[in-house]
C-alpha positions in Angstrom: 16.2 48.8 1.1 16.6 52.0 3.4 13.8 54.8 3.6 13.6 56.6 0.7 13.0 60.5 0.5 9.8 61.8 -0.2 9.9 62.5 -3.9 11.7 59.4 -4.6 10.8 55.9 -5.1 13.8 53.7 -6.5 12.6 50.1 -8.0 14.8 47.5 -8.7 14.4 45.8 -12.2 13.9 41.8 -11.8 13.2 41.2 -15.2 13.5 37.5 -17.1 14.7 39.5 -19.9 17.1 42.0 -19.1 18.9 43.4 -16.0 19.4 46.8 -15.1 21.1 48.7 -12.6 18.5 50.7 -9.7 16.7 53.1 -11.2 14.9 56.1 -10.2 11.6 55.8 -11.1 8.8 57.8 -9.4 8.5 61.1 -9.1 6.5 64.4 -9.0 3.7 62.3 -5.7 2.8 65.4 -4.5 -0.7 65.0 -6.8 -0.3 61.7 -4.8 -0.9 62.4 -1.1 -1.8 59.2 0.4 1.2 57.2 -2.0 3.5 59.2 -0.7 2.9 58.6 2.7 2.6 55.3 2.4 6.3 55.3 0.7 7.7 57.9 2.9 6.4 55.8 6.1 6.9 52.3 4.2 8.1 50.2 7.0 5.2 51.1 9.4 2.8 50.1 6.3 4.7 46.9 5.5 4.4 48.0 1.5 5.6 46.0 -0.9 5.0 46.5 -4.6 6.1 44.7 -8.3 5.1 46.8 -11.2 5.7 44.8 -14.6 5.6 47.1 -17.6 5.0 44.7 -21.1 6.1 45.1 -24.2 5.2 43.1 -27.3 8.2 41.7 -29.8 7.8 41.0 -33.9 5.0 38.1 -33.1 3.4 40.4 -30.7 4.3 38.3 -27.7 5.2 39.7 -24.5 8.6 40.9 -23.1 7.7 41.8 -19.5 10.1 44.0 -17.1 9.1 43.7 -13.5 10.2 46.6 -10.6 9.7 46.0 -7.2 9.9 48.0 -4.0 10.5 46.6 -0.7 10.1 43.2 -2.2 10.5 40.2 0.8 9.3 37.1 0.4 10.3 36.0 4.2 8.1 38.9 5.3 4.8 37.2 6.4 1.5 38.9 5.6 -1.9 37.9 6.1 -2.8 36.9 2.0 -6.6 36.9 3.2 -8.9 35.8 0.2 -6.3 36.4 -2.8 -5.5 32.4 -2.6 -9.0 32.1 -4.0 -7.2 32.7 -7.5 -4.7 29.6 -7.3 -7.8 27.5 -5.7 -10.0 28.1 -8.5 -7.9 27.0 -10.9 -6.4 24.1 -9.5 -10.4 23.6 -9.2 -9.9 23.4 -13.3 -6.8 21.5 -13.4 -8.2 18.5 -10.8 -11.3 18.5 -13.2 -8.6 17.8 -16.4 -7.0 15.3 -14.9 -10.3 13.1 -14.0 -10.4 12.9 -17.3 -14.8 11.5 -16.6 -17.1 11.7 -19.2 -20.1 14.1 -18.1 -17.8 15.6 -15.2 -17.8 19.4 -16.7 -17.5 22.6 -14.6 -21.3 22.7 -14.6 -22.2 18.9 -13.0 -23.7 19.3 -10.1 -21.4 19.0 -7.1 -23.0 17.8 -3.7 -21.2 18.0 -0.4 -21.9 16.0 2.0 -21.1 16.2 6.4 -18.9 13.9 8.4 -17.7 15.6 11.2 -19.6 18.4 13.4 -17.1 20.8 12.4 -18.3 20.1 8.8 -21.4 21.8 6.7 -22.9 19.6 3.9 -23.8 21.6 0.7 -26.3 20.4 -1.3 -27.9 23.5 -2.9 -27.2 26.7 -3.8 -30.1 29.4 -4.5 -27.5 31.7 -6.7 -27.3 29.3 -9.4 -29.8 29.1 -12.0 -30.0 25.4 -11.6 -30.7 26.0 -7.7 -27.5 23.3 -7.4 -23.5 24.0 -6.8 -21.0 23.2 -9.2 -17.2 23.8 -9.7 -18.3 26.4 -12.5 -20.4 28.3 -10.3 -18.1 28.2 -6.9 -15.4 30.0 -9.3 -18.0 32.7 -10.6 -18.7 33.3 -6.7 -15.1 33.5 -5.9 -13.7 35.5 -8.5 -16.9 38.1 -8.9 -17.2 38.6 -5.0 -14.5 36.9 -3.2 -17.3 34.5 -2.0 -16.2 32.3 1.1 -18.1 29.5 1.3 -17.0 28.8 -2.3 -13.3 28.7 -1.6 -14.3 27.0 1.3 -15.9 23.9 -0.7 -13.1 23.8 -3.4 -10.6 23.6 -0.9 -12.6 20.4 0.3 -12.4 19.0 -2.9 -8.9 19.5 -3.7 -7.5 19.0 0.3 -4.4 20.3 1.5 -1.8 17.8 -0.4 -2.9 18.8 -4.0 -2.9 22.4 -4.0 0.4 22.6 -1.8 2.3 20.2 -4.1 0.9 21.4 -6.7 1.9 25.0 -6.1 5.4 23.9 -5.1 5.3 22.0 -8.8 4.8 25.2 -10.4 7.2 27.3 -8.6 4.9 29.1 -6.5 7.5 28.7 -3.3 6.7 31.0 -0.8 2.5 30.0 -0.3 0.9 27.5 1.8 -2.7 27.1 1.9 -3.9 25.0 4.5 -7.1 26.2 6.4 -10.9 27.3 5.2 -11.9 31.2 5.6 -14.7 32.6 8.2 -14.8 28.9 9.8 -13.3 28.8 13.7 -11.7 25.6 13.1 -8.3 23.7 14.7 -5.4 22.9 12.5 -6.5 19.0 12.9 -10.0 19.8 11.6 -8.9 21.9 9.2 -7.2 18.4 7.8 -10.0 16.5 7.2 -12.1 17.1 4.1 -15.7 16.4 3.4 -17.0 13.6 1.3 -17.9 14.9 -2.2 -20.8 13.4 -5.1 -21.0 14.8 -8.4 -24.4 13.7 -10.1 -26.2 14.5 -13.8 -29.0 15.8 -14.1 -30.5 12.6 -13.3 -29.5 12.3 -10.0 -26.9 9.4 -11.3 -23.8 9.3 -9.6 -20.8 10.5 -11.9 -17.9 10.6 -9.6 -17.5 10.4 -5.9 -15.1 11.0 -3.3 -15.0 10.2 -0.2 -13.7 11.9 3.1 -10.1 12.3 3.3 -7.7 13.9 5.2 -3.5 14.9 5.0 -0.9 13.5 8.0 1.2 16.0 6.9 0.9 19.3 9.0 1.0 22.1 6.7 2.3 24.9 9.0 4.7 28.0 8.5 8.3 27.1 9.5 8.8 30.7 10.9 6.0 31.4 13.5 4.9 34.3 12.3 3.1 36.7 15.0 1.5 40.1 14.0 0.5 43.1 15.8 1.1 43.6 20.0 -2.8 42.5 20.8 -5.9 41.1 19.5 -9.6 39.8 20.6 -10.3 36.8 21.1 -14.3 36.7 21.4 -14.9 39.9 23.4 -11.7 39.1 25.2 -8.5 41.1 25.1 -5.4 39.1 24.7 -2.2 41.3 25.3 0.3 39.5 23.1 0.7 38.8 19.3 -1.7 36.5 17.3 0.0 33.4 15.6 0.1 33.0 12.7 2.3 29.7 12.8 -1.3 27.5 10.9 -2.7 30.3 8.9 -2.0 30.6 5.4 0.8 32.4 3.0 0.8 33.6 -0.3 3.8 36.4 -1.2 3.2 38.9 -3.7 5.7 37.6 -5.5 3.9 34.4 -5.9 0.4 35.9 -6.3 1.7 38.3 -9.2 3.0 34.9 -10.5 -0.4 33.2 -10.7 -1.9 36.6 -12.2 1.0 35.8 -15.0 0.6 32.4 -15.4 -2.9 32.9 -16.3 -2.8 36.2 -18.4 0.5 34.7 -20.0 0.7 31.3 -19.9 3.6 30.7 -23.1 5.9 33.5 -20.7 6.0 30.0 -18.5 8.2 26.4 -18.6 5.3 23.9 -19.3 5.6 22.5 -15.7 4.9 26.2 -14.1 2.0 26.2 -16.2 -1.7 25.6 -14.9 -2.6 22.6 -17.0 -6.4 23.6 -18.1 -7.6 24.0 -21.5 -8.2 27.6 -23.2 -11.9 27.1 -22.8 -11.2 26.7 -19.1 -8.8 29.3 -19.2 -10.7 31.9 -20.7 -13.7 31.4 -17.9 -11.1 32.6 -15.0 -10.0 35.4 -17.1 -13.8 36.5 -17.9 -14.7 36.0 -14.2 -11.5 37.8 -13.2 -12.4 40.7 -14.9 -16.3 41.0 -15.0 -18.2 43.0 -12.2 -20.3 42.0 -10.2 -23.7 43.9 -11.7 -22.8 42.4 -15.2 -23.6 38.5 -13.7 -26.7 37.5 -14.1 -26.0 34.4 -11.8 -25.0 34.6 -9.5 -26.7 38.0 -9.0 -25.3 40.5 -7.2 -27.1 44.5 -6.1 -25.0 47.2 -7.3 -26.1 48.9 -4.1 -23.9 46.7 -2.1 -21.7 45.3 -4.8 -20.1 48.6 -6.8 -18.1 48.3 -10.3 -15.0 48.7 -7.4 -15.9 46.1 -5.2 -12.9 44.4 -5.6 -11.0 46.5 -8.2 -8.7 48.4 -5.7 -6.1 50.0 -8.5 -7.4 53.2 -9.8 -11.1 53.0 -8.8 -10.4 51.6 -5.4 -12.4 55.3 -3.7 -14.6 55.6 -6.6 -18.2 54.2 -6.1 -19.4 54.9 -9.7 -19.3 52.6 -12.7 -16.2 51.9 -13.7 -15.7 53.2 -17.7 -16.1 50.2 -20.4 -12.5 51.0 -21.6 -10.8 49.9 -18.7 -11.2 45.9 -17.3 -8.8 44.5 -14.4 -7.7 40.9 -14.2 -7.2 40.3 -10.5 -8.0 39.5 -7.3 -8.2 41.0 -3.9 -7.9 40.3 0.0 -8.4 42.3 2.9 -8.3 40.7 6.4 -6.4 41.3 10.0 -5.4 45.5 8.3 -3.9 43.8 5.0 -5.2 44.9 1.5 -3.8 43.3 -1.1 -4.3 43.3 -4.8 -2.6 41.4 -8.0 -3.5 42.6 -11.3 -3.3 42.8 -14.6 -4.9 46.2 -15.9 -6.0 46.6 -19.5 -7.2 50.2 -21.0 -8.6 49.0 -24.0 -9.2 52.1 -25.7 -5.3 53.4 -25.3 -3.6 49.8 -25.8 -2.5 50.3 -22.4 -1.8 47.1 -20.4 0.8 46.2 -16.9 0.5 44.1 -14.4 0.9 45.4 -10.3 0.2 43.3 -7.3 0.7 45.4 -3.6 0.4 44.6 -0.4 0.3 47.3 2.6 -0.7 46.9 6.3 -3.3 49.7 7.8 -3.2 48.9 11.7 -2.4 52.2 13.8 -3.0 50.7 16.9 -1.7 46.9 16.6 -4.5 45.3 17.6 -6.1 42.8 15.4 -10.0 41.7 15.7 -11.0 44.9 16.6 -12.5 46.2 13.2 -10.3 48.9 13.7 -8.3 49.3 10.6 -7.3 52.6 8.2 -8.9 50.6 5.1 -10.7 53.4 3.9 -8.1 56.4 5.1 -4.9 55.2 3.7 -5.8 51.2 2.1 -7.8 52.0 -0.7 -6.6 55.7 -1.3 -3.4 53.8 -1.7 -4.2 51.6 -4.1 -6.0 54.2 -6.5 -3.5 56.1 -6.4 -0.7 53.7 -7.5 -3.0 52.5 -10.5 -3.3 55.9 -11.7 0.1 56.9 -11.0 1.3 53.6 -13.3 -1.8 54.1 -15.6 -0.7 57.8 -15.9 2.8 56.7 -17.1 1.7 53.8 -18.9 0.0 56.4 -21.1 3.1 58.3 -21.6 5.3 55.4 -22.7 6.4 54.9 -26.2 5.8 51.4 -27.4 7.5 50.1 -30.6 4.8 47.4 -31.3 1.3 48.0 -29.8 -0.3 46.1 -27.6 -2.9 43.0 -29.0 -5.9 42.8 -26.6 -8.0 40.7 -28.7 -7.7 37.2 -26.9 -8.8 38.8 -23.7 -12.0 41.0 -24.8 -15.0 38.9 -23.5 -18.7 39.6 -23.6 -20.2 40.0 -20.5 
């Protein structure tokens, strides 16, 4: 797609529905100064964008119409922590298929050290039992984007199951195959820790022990970003390789958004196979902030309604109003913020889905801390949501929306 003039931003419907022919579609950004850069300049920022209005037929179920700009699923980004989503709830569908009596998302799950790459985890302070459990590394994940948690659900599952089962569902263009914040080799990233899950008695439910995958998960096309980056306090004068770090396009992470928020939209195999209980716990957690759990606990101080909320209130540190509540989740890592969401107004029946990525790295070094997240990132991201919010609010509907199956107490 060429460079678009300033005023302009043409989106190309993709829908399952319906196809149209390129349409013009945004207009009037000057109340939109950091969009419009970001679209006028939307090669340097590597933005991509899919905007999916939803309308509801005769039985109220969704007809969805997706736009995107600068869509490229080739084009390699950094995902950072937004393949928490698809880990926590293959989390769910593993726990489905052991099909153990007393294995729920609350046993306690105890991991255990083989390797001296490898941490055991055998409590955890933020849970009111003082232990870890599946449920409670999801609540960590999807409230605060919580490392270590995707970390030990990733050693559960190991690199086999969540990449086949990705590819089952559709999800073509991710691979997940390495833990976050943990300095580790490809090869060690490959072995997984040995797991216990034990009642309240202390009685062994289920056990695994360590594994590991021969099959080197690794992206086929080498990807390299920026001209430099540190190593340590060292400067190393080339690109950093990407080649064993992991992918997840926006096309794939609006997918899991969708999958979730819509499951009947999907063939049964591109489904998630968890029950609506478990279903309806990653939709509360999506959505809840962080000062409305109790535990884990989180101060507002550090944790703000738009902690991870980037659409619309991504610049705002008050609360975020009661009427609104935003399915998602976020990453930011190596200049790339990226958000998929579903955004819900409550009050207006107003409801879409967007998932964005952009790239904030003036001077092409990575490791350097030096990134325009909080000049152009997040005023990006607030002002697409209320750009689409704004015109959400504006569009005539012929059957309103139904919210009810996704209004949770917090």
């Amino acid at each position: 797609m060429k460079n678009l003039p300033f005023l302009l931003l043409i989106l190309l419907c993709i829908s399952s529905c319906q196809t149209k022919e390129p349409k013009l579609f945004l207009d009037g950004l000057d109340a939109y100064p950091s969009l419009k850069k970001v679209l006028q300049d939307s090669s340097k920022y590597q933005v991509q964008i899919l905007y999916t209005q939803i309308d509801r037929n005769e039985h109220v179920n969704p007809m969805m119409t997706t736009f995107q700009f600068n869509l490229d699923d080739e084009r390699y980004f950094y995902p950072a922590s937004t393949v928490k989503l698809p880990i926590a709830i293959l989390a769910l569908e593993w726990l489905k298929e052991q099909n153990i009596e007393g294995l729920t998302l609350e046993t306690s799950m105890l991991t255990d050290s083989v390797r001296p790459s490898q941490f055991p985890a055998l409590v955890d302070s933020t849970a009111e039992s003082g232990l870890p459990s599946i449920g409670h590394y999801i609540k960590k994940i999807l409230l605060v984007s919580d490392n270590d948690a995707f970390n030990r659900l990733y050693e559960l599952l190991g690199q086999d199951y969540i990449n086949q089962k990705l590819k089952e569902k559709g999800l073509s263009h991710s691979l997940i195959n390495h833990r976050l914040s943990m300095p580790m080799s490809p090869e060690e990233n490959r072995q997984f820790n040995p797991i216990r899950f034990v009642d309240k008695s202390g009685r062994i439910i289920h056990e695994l022990p360590a594994r590991s995958t021969e099959i080197i998960y690794s992206n086929a096309e080498q990807p390299k970003i920026g001209k430099a980056y540190f190593s340590g306090d060292s400067l190393v004068n080339e690109p950093l390789d990407f080649t064993f770090k992991n992918k997840f396009s926006i096309s794939d992470l609006d997918g899991v958004v969708k999958r979730i928020v819509f499951p009947q939209a999907f063939l049964g195999d591109e489904r998630f196979n968890i029950n609506e209980e478990h279903r309806n716990f990653i939709l509360k957690y999506m959505s809840m902030l962080p000062g409305e759990s109790d535990y884990p606990s989180y101060p507002q101080s550090e944790y703000t309604d738009s902690y991870s909320k980037f659409y619309k209130f991504g610049t705002t540190k008050g609360p975020v109003p009661a009427q609104f509540r935003i399915f998602n989740k976020t990453g930011w890592a190596y200049g790339h913020l990226i958000d998929g969401s579903y955004f819900v107004d409550f009050d207006n029946g107003v409801e879409f889905f967007v998932t964005a990525v952009i790239y904030t790295n003036e001077n092409e070094t990575l490791n350097d801390d030096t990134y325009e997240t909080e000049e152009i990132g997040l005023p990006f991201f607030a002002e697409l949501g209320e750009y689409l919010y704004q015109m959400e609010l504006k569009r005539k509907k012929q059957i309103p929306a139904d919210l009810k199956g996704i209004k949770f107490d917090y």
